[in-house]
PyMOL Python script that loads the backbone (N, CA, C, O; Angstrom):
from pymol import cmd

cmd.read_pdbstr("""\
ATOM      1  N   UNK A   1     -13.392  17.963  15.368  1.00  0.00           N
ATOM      2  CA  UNK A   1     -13.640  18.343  13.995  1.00  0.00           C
ATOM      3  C   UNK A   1     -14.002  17.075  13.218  1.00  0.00           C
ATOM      4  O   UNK A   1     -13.261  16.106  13.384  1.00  0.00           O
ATOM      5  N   UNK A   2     -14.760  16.991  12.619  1.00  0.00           N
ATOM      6  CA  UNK A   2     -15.472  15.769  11.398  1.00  0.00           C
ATOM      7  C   UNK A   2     -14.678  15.811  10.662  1.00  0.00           C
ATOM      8  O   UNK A   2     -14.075  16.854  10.411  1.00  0.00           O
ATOM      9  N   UNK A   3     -14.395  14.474   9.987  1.00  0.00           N
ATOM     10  CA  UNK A   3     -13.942  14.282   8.534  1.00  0.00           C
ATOM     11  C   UNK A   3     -14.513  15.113   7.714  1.00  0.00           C
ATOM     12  O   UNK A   3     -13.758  15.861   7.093  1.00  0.00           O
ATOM     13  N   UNK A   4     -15.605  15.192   7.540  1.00  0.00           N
ATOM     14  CA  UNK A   4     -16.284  16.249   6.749  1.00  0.00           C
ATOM     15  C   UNK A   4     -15.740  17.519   6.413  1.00  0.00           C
ATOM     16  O   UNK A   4     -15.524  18.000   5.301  1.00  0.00           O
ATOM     17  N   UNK A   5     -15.575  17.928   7.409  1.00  0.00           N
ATOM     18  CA  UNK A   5     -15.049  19.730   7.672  1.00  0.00           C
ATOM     19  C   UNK A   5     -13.749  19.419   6.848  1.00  0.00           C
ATOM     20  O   UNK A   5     -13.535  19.918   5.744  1.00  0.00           O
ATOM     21  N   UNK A   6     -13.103  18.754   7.333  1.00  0.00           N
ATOM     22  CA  UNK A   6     -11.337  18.273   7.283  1.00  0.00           C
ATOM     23  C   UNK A   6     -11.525  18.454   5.709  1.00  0.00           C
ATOM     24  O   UNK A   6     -11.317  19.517   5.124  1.00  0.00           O
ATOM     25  N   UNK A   7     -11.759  17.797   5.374  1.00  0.00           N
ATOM     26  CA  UNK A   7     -11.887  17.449   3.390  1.00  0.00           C
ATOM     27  C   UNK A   7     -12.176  18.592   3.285  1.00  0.00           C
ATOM     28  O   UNK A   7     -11.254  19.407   3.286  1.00  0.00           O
ATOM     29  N   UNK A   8     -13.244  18.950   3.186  1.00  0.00           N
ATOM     30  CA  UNK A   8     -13.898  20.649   3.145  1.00  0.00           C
ATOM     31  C   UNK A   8     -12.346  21.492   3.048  1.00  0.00           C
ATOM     32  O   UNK A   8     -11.804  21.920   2.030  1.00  0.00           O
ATOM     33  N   UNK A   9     -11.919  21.550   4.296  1.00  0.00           N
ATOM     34  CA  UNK A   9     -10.463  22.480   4.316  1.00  0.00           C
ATOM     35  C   UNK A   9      -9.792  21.730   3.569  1.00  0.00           C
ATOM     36  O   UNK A   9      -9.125  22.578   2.975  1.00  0.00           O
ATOM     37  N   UNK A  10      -9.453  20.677   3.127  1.00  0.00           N
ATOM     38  CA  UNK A  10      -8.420  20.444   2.160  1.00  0.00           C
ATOM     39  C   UNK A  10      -8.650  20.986   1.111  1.00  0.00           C
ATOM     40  O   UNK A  10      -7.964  21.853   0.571  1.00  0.00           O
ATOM     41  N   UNK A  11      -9.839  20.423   0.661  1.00  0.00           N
ATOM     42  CA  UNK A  11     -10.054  20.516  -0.965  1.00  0.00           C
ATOM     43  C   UNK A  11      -9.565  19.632  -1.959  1.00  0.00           C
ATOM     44  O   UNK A  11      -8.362  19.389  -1.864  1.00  0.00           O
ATOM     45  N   UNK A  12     -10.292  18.987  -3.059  1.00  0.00           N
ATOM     46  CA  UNK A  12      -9.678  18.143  -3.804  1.00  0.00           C
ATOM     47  C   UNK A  12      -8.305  18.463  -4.619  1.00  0.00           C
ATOM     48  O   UNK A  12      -8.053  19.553  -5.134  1.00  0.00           O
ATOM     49  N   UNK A  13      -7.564  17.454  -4.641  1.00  0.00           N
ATOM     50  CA  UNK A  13      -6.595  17.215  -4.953  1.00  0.00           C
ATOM     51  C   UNK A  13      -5.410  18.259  -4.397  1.00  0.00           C
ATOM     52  O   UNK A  13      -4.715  18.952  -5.141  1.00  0.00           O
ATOM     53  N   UNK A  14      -5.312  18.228  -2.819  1.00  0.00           N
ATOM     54  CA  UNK A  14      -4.499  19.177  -1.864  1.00  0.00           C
ATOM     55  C   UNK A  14      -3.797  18.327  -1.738  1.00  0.00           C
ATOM     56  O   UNK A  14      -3.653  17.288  -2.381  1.00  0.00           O
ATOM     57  N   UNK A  15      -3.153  18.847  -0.619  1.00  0.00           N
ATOM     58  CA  UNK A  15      -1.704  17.799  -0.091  1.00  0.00           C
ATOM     59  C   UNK A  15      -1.828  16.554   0.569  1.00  0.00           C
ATOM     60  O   UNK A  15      -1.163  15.545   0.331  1.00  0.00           O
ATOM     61  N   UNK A  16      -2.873  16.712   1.559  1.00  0.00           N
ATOM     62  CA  UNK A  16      -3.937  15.615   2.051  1.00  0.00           C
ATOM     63  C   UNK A  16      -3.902  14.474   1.323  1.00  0.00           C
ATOM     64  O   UNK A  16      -3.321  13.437   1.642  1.00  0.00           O
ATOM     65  N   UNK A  17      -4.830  14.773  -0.125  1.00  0.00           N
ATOM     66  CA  UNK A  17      -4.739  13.691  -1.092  1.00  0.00           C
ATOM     67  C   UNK A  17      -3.400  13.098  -1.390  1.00  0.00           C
ATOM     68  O   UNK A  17      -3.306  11.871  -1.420  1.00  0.00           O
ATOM     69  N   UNK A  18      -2.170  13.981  -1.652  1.00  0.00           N
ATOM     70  CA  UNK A  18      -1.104  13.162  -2.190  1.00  0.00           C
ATOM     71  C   UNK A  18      -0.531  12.378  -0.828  1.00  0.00           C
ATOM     72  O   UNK A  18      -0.289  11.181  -0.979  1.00  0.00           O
ATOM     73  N   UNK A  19      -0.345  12.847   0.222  1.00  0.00           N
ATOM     74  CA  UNK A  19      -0.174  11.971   1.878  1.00  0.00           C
ATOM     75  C   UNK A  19      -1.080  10.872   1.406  1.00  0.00           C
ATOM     76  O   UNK A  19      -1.149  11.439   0.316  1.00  0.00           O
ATOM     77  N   UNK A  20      -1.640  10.090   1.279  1.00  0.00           N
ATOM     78  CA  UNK A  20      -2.519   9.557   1.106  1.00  0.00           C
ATOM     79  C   UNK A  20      -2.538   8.469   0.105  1.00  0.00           C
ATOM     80  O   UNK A  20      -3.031   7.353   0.271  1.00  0.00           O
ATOM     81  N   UNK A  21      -1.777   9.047  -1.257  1.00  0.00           N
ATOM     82  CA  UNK A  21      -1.459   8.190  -2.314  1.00  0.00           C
ATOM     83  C   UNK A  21       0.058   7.538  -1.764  1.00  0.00           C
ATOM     84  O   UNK A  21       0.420   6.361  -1.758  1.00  0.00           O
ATOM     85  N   UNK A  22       0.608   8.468  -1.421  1.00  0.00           N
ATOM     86  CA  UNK A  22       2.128   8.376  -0.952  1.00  0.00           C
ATOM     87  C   UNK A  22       1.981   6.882  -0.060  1.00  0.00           C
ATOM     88  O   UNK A  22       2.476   5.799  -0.371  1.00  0.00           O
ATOM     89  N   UNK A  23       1.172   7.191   1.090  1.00  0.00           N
ATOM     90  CA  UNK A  23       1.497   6.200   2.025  1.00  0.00           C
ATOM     91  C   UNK A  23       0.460   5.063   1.110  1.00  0.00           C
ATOM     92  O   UNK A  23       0.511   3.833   1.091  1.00  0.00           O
ATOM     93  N   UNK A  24      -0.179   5.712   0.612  1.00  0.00           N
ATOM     94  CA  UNK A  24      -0.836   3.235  -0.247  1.00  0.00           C
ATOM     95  C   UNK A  24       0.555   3.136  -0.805  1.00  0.00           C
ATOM     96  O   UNK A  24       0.815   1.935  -0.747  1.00  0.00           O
ATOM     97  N   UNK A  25       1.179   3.521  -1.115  1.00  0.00           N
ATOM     98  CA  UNK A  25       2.641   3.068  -2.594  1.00  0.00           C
ATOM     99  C   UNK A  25       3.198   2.835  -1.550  1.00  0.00           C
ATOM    100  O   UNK A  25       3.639   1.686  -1.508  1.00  0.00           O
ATOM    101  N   UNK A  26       3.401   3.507  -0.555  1.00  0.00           N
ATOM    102  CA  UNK A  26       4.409   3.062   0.654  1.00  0.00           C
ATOM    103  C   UNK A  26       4.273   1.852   1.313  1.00  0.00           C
ATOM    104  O   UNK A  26       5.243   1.097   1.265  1.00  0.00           O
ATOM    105  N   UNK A  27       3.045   1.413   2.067  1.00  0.00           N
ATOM    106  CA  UNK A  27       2.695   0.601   2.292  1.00  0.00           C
ATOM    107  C   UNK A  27       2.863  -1.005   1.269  1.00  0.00           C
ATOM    108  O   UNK A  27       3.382  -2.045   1.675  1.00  0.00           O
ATOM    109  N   UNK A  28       2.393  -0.822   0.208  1.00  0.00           N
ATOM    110  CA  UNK A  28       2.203  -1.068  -0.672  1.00  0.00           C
ATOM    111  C   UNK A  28       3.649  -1.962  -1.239  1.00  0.00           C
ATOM    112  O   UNK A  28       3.786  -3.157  -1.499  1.00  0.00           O
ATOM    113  N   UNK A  29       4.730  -0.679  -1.301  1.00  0.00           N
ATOM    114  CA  UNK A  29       6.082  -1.607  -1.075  1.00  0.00           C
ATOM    115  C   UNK A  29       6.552  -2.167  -0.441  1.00  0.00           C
ATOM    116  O   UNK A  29       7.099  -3.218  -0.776  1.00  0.00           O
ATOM    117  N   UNK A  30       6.544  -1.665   0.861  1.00  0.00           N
ATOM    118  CA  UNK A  30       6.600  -2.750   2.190  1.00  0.00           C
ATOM    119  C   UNK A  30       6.253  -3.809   2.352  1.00  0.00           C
ATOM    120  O   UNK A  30       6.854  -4.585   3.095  1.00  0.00           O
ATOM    121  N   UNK A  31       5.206  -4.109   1.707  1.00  0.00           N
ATOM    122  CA  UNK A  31       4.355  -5.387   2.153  1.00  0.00           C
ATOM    123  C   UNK A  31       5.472  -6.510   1.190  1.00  0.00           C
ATOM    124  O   UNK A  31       6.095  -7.483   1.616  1.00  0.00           O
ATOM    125  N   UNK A  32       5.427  -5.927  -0.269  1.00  0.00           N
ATOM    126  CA  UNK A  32       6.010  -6.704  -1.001  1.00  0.00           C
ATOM    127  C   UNK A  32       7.458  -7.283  -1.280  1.00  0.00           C
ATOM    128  O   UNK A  32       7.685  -8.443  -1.626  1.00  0.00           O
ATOM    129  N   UNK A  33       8.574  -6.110  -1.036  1.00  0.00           N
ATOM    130  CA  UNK A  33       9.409  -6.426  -0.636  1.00  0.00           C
ATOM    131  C   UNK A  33       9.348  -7.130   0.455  1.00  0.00           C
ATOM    132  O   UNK A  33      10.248  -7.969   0.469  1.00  0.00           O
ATOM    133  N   UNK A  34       8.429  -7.169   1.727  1.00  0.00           N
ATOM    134  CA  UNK A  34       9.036  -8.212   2.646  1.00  0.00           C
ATOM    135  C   UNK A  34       8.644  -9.557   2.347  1.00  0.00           C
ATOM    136  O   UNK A  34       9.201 -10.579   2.748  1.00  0.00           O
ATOM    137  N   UNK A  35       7.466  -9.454   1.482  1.00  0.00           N
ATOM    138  CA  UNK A  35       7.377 -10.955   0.992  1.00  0.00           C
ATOM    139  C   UNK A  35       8.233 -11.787   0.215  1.00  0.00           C
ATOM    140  O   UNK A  35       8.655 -12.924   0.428  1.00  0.00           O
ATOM    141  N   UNK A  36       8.399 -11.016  -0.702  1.00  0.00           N
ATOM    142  CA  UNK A  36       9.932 -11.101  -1.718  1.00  0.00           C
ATOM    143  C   UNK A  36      10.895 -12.191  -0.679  1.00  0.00           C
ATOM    144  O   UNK A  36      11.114 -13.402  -0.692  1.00  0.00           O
ATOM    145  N   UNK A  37      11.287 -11.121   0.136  1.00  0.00           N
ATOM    146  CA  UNK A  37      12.307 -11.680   1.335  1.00  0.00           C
ATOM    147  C   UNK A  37      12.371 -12.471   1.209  1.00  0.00           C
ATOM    148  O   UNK A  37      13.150 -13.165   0.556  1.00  0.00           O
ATOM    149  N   UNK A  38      10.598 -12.876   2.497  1.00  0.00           N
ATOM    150  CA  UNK A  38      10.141 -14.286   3.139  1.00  0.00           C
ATOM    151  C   UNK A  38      10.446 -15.322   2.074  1.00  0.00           C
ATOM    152  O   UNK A  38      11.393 -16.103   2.163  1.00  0.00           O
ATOM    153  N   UNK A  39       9.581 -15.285   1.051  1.00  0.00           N
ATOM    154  CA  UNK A  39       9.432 -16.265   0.489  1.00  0.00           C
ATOM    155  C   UNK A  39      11.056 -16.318  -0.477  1.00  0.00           C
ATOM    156  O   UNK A  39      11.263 -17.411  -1.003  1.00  0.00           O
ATOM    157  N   UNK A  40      12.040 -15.338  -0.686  1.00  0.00           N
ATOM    158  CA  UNK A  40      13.181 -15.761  -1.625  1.00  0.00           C
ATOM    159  C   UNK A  40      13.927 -16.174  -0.819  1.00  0.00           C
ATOM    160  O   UNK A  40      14.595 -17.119  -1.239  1.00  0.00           O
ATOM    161  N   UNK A  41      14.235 -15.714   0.757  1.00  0.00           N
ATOM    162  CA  UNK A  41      14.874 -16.277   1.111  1.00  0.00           C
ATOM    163  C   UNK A  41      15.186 -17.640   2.438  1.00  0.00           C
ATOM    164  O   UNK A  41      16.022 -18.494   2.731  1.00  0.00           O
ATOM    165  N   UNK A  42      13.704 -17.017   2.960  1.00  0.00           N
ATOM    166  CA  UNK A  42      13.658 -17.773   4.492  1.00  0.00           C
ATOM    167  C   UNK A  42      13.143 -19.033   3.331  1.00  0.00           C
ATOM    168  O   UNK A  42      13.901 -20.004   3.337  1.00  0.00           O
ATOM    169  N   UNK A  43      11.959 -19.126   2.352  1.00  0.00           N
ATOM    170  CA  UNK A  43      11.140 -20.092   1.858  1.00  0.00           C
ATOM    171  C   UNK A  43      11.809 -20.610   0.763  1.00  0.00           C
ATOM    172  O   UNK A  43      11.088 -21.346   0.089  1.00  0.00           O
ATOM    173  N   UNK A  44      13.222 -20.448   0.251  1.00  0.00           N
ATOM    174  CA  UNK A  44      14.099 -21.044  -1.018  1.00  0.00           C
ATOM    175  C   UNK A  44      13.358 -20.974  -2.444  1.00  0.00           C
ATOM    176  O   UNK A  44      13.683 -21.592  -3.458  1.00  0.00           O
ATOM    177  N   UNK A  45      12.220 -20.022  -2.275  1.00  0.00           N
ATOM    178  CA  UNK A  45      11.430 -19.924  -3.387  1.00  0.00           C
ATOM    179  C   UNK A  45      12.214 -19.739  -4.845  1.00  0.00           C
ATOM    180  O   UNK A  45      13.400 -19.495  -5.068  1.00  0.00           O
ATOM    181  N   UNK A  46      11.252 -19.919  -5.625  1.00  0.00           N
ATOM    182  CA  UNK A  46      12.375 -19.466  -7.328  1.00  0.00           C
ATOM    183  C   UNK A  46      12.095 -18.229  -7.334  1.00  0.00           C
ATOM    184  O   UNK A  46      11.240 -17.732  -6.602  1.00  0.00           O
ATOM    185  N   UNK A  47      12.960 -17.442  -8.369  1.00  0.00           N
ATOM    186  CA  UNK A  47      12.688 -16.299  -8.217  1.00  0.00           C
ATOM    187  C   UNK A  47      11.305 -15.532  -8.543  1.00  0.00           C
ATOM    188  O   UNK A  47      10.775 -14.507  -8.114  1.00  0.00           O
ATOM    189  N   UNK A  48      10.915 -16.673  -9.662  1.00  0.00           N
ATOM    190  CA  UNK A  48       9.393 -16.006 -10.474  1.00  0.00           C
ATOM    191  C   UNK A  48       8.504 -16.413  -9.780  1.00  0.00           C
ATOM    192  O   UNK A  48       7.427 -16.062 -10.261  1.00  0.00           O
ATOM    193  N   UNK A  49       8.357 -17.153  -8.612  1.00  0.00           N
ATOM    194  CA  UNK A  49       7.533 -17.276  -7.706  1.00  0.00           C
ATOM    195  C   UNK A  49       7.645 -16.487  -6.767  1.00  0.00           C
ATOM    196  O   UNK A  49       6.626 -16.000  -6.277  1.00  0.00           O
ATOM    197  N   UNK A  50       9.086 -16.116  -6.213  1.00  0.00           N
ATOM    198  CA  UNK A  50       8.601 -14.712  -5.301  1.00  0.00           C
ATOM    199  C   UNK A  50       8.163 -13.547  -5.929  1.00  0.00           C
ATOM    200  O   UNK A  50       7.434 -12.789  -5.289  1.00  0.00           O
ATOM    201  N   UNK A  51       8.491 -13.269  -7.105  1.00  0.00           N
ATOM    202  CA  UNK A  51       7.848 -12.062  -7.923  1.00  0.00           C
ATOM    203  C   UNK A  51       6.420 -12.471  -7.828  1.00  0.00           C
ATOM    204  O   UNK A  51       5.639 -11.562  -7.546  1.00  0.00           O
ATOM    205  N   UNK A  52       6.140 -13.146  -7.929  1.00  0.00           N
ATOM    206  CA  UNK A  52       4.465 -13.241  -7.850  1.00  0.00           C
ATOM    207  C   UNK A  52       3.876 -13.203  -6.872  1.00  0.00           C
ATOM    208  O   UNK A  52       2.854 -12.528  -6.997  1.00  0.00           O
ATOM    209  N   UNK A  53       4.012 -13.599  -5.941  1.00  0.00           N
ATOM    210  CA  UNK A  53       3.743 -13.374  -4.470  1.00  0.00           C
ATOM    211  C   UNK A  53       4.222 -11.689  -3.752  1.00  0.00           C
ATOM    212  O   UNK A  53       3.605 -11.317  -2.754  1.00  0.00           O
ATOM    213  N   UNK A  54       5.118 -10.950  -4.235  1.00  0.00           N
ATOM    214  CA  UNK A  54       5.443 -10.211  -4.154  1.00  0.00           C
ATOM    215  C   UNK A  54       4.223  -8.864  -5.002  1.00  0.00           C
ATOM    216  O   UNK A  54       3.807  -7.864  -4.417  1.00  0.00           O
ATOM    217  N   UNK A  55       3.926  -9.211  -6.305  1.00  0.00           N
ATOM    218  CA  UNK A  55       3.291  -8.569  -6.599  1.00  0.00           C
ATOM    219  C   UNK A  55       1.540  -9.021  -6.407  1.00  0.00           C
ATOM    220  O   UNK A  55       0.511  -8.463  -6.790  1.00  0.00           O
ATOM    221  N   UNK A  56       1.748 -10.083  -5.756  1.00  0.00           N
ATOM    222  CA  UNK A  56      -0.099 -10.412  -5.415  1.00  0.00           C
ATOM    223  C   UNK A  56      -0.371  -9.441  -4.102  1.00  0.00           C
ATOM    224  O   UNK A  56      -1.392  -8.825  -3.796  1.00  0.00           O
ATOM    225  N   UNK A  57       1.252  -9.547  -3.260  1.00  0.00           N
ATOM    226  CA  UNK A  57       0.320  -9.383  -2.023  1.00  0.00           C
ATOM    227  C   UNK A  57       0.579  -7.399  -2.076  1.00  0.00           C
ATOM    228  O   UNK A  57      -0.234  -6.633  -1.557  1.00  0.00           O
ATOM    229  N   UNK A  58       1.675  -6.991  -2.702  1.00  0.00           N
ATOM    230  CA  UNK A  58       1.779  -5.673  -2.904  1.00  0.00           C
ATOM    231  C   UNK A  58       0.213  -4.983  -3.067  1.00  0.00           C
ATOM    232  O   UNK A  58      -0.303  -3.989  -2.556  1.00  0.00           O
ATOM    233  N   UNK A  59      -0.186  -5.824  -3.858  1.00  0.00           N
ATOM    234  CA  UNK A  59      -1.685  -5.375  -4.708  1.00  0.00           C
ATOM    235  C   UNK A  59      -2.731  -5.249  -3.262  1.00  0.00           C
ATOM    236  O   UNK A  59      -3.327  -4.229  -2.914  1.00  0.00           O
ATOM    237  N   UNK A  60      -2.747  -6.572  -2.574  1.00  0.00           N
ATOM    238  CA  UNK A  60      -3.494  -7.316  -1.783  1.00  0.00           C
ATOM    239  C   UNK A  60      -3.623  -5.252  -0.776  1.00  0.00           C
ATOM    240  O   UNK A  60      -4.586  -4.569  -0.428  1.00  0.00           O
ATOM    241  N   UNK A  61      -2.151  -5.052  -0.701  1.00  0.00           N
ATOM    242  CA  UNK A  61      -1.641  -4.140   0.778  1.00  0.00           C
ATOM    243  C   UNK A  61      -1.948  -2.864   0.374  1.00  0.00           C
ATOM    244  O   UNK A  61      -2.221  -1.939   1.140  1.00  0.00           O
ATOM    245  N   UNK A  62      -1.881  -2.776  -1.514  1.00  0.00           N
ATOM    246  CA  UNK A  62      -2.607  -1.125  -1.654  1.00  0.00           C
ATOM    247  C   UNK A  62      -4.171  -1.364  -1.816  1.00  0.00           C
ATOM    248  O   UNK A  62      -4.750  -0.282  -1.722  1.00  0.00           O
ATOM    249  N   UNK A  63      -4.677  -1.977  -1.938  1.00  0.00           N
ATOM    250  CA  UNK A  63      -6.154  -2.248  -2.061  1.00  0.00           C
ATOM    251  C   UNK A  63      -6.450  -1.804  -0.345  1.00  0.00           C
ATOM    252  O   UNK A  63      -7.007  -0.761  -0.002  1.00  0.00           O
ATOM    253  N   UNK A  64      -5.887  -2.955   0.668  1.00  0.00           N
ATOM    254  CA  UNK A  64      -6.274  -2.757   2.295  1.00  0.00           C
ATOM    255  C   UNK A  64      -6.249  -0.892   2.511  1.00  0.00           C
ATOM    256  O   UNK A  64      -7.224  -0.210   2.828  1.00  0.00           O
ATOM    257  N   UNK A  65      -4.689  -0.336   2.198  1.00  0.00           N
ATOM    258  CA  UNK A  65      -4.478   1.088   2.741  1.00  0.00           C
ATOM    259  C   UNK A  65      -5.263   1.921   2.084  1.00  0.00           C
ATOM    260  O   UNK A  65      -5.410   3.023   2.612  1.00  0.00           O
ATOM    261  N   UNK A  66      -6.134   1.605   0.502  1.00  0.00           N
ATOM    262  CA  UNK A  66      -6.863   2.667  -0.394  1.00  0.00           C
ATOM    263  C   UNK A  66      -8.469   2.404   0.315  1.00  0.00           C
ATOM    264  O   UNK A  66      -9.301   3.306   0.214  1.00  0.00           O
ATOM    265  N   UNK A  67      -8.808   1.134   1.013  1.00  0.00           N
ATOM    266  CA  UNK A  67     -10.157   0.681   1.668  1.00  0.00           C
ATOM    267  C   UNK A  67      -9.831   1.635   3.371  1.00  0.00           C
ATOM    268  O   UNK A  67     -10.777   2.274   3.831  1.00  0.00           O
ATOM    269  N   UNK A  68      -8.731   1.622   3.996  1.00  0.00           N
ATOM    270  CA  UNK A  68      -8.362   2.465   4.732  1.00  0.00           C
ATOM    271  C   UNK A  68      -8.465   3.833   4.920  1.00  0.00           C
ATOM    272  O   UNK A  68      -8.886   4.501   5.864  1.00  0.00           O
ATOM    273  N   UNK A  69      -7.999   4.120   3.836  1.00  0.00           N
ATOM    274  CA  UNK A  69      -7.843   5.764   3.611  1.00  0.00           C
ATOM    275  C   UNK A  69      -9.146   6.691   3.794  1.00  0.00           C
ATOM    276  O   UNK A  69      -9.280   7.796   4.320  1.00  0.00           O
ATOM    277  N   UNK A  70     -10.333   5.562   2.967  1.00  0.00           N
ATOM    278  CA  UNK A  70     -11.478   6.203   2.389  1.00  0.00           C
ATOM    279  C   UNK A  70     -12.671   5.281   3.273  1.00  0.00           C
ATOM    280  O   UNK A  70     -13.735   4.911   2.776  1.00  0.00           O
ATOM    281  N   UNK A  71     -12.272   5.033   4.562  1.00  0.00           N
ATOM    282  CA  UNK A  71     -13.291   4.847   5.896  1.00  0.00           C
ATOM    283  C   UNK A  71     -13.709   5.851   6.247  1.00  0.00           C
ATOM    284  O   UNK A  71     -14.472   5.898   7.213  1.00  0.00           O
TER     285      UNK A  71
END
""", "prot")
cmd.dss("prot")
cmd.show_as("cartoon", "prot")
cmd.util.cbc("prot")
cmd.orient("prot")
């Protein structure tokens, strides 16, 4: 079956779509909390520097899974 068809049977804004938003936010947190981690704790970072790194690469990981999604 094609992607094509697939969408077709979903239809915009079905469940499909929200699977989809769900896992970029998911992803999305994952990435950042583990950077958080890395860098607060393995890297002795300050805290407003792991927040930033945390929210660069969060961004970085829903951008990759939303360029993902829509291959």
């Amino acid at each position: 079956m094609t992607r094509d068809r697939i969408l077709q049977a979903a239809g915009p804004g079905s469940v499909g779509a929200m699977k989809t938003w769900r896992y970029m936010a998911l992803h999305a947190a994952i990435a950042a909390g583990f950077i958080f981690l890395l860098q607060r704790y393995a890297l002795s970072a300050s805290l407003e520097s792991s927040l930033l790194w945390a929210l660069t690469f969060g961004g970085c990981a829903a951008g990759l899974a939303y360029s993902q999604s829509h291959r």
